[in-house]
C-alpha positions in Angstrom: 0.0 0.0 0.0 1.2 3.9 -0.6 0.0 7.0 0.4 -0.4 9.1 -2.4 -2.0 12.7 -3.0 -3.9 14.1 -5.7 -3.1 16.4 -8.4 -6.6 17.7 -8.3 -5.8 19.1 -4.8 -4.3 22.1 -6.3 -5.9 22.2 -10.1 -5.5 26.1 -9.5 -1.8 26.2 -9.4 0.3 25.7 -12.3 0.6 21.3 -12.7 4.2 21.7 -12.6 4.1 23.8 -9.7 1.9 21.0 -8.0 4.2 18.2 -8.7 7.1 20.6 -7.2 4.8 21.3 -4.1 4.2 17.4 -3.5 7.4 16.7 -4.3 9.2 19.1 -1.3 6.3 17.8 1.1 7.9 14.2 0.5 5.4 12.3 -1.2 7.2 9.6 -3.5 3.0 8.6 -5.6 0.6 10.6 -7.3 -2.7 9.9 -8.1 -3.0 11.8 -11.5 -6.5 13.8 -11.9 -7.4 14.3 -15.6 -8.5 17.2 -16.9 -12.5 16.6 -18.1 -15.4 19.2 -18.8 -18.7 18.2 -19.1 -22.1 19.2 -18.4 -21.5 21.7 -16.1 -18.5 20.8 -14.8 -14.7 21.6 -15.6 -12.0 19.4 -13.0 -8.3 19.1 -12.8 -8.2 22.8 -14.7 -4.0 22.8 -14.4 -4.0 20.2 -17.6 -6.7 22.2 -19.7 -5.0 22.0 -23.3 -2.1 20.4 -21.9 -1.4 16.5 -23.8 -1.4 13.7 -22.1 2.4 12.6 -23.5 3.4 16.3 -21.9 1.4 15.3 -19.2 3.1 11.7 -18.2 6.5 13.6 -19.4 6.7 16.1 -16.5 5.8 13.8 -14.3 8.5 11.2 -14.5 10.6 14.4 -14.9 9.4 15.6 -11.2 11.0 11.8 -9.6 7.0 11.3 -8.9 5.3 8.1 -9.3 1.8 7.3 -10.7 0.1 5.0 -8.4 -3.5 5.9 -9.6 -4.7 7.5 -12.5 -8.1 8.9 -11.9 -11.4 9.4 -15.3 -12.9 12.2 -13.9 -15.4 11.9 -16.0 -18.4 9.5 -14.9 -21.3 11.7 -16.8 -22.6 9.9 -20.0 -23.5 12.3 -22.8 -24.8 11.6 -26.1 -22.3 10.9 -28.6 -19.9 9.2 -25.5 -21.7 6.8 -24.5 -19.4 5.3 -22.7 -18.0 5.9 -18.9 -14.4 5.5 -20.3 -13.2 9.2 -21.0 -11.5 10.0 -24.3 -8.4 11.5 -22.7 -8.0 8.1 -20.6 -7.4 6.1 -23.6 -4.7 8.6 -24.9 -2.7 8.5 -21.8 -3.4 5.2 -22.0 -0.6 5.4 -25.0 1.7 6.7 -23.0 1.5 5.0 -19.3 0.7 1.7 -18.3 -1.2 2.7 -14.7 -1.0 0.5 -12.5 -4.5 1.4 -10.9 -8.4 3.3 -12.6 -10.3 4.8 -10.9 -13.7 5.8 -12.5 -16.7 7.7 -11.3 -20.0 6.3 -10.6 -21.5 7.3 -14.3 -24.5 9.1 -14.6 -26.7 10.5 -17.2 -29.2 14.1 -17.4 -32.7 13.4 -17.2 -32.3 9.7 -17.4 -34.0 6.9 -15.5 -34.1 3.0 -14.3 -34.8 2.3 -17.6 -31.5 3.9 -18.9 -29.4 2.4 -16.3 -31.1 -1.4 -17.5 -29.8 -1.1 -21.1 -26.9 0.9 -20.1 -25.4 -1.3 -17.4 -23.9 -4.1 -19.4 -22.0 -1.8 -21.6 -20.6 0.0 -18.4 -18.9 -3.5 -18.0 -17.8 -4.1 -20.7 -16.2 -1.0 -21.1 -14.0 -1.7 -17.0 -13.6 -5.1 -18.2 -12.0 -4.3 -21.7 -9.3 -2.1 -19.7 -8.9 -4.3 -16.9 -5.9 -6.5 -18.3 -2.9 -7.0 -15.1 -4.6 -3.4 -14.1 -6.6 -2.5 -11.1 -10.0 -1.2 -12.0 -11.8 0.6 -9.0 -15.3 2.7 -9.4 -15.5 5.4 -6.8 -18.8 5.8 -5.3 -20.5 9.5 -5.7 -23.9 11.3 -3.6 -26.5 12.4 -5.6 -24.8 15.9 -6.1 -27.7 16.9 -8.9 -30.7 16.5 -9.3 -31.3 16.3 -13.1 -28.4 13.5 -13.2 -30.0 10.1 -12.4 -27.5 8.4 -10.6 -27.7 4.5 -10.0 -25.1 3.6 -7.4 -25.9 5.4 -4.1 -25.5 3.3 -1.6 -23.0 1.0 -0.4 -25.2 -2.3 -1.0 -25.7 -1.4 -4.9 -21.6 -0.4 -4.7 -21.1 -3.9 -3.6 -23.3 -6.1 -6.4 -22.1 -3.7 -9.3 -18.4 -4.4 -8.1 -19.2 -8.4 -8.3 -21.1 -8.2 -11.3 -18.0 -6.3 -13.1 -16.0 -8.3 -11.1 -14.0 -4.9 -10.6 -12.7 -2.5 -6.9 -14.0 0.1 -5.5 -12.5 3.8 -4.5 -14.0 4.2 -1.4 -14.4 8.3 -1.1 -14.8 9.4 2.5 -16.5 12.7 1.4 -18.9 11.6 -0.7 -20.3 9.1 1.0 -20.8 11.6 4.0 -22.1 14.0 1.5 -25.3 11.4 1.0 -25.7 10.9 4.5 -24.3 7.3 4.3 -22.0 6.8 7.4 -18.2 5.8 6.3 -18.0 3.4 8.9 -21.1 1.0 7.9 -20.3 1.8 3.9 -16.2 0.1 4.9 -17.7 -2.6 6.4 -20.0 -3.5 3.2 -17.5 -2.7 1.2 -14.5 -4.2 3.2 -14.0 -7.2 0.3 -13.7 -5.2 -2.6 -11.9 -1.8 -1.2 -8.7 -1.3 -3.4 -8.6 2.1 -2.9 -9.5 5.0 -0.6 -9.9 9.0 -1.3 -9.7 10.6 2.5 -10.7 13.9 2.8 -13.1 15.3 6.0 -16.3 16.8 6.0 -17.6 19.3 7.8 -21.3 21.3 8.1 -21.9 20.7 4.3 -18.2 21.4 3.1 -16.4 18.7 1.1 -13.2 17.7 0.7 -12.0 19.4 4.1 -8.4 19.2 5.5 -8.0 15.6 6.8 -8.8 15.7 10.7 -10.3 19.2 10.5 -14.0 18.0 10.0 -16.4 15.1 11.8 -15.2 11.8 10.1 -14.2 9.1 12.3 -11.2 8.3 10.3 -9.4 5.7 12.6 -12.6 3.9 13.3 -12.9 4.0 9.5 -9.2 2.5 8.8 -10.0 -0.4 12.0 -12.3 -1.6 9.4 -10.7 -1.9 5.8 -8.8 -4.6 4.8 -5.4 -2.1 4.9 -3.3 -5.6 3.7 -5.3 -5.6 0.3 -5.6 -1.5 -0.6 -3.4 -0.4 -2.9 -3.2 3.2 -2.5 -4.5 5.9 0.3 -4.8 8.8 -1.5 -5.1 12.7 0.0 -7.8 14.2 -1.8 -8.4 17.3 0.0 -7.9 21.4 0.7 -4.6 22.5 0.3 -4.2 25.8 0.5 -2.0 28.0 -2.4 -0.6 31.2 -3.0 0.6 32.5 -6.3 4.2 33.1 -5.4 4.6 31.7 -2.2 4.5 27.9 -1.9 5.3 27.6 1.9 1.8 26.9 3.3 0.8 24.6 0.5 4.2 22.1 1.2 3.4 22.5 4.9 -0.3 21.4 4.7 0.6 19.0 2.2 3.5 17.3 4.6 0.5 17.8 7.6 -1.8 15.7 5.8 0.9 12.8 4.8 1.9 12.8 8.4 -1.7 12.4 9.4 -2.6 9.4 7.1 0.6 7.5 8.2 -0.1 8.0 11.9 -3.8 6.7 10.7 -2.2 3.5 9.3 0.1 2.8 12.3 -2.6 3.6 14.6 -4.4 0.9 12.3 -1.4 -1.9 12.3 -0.5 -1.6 15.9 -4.1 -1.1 17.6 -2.2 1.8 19.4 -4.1 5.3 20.0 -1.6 7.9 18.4 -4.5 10.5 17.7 
């Protein structure tokens, strides 16, 4: 297992700048957030235009490693009917990623009915890219309305994993963004967690700066199967200023510190918190 960070963390500093920011604040993985606009939605802004070979270039120029590449797609549109991102299959050219994580996929104004014919295709499109790679689908809240979203709860997570015969990303935020309680969703989930996204929550904020919010997070590690996970990935608030990197590296370094104390606290049974 690693502890890696995301790149989406700081999508509104330069990407080069947030490899050099992770890099100082001693992470040795990355988990690399693609750029992807859709609907109403732009993510991982730092790679807007850039090309995925430019892309996978600067980072093995940083010393960084990929542990996870992360589709931040997950919204099915007409004409893409499929929840495989372009983009993914061009860096797909370039780097052999050890580890996908998708997105839940969704569709505007759709129903039960889409999700019926739609499933199997869903699949067949992991499957196809699964090879001697990890597939993992990361479970979302229904953050929309208009979007019909078919995976909400831990229990459909579960049979949709099994039937695809894929992981699952288990995001801490998002779950507590539904209401669902992290603690009951890792024990459902415990067989078939590869992966993990931590970030807190907090009063109806997301992605909050790990111990900061109101998530149980050693309670939460007590019950995943740490032996089988692949990656622990920081996907949360770092702070950045333009100029002065200082307090980004710091809070970066403060959340790897935090999620190694979590696993040690996890391996040794001993209260560290």
């Amino acid at each position: 297992m690693n502890i890696s960070i995301s790149t989406a963390n700081l999508h509104f500093a330069p990407f080069e700048k947030t490899l050099e920011i992770y890099k100082k604040a001693g992470y040795e993985y990355i988990e690399l957030a693609a750029y992807w606009r859709g609907g109403e939605w732009e993510i991982a802004q730092h790679l807007k235009d850039v090309k995925p070979r430019d892309v996978v270039r600067l980072v093995a120029q940083s010393g960084l490693k990929i542990s996870t590449f992360h589709d931040m797609g997950g919204i099915i549109e007409d004409g893409h009917e499929s929840i495989v991102s372009r983009s993914t299959h061009e860096y797909l050219e370039y780097c052999d990623f050890p580890c996908l994580v998708f997105h839940v996929p969704h569709k505007k104004g759709a129903d039960a009915h889409w999700w019926e014919g739609y499933k199997n295709k869903a699949i067949s499109d992991l499957r196809q890219l699964k090879g001697d790679r990890i597939i993992c689908l990361e479970n979302l809240s229904g953050f929309h309305e208009d979007y019909y979203m078919p995976i909400l709860t831990p229990d459909e997570m579960l049979r949709f994993a099994d039937e695809a015969d894929i992981f699952v990303n288990l995001d801490t935020t998002h779950y507590a963004q539904g209401n669902i309680d992290i603690l009951s969703a890792a024990d459902t989930l415990r067989p078939k967690i590869k992966t993990v996204h931590l970030s807190d929550y907090a009063e109806g904020r997301k992605h909050v700066f790990l111990g900061e919010g109101c998530l149980d997070f050693k309670s939460f590690i007590e019950r995943v199967n740490v032996e089988q996970l692949h990656a622990a990935t920081v996907e949360c608030a770092i702070p950045y200023e333009a100029g002065d990197e200082t307090v980004a590296v710091e809070k970066a370094k403060n959340a790897k510190v935090f999620v190694e104390r979590l696993f040690d606290s996890a391996c040794t049974g001993e209260n560290i918190f």
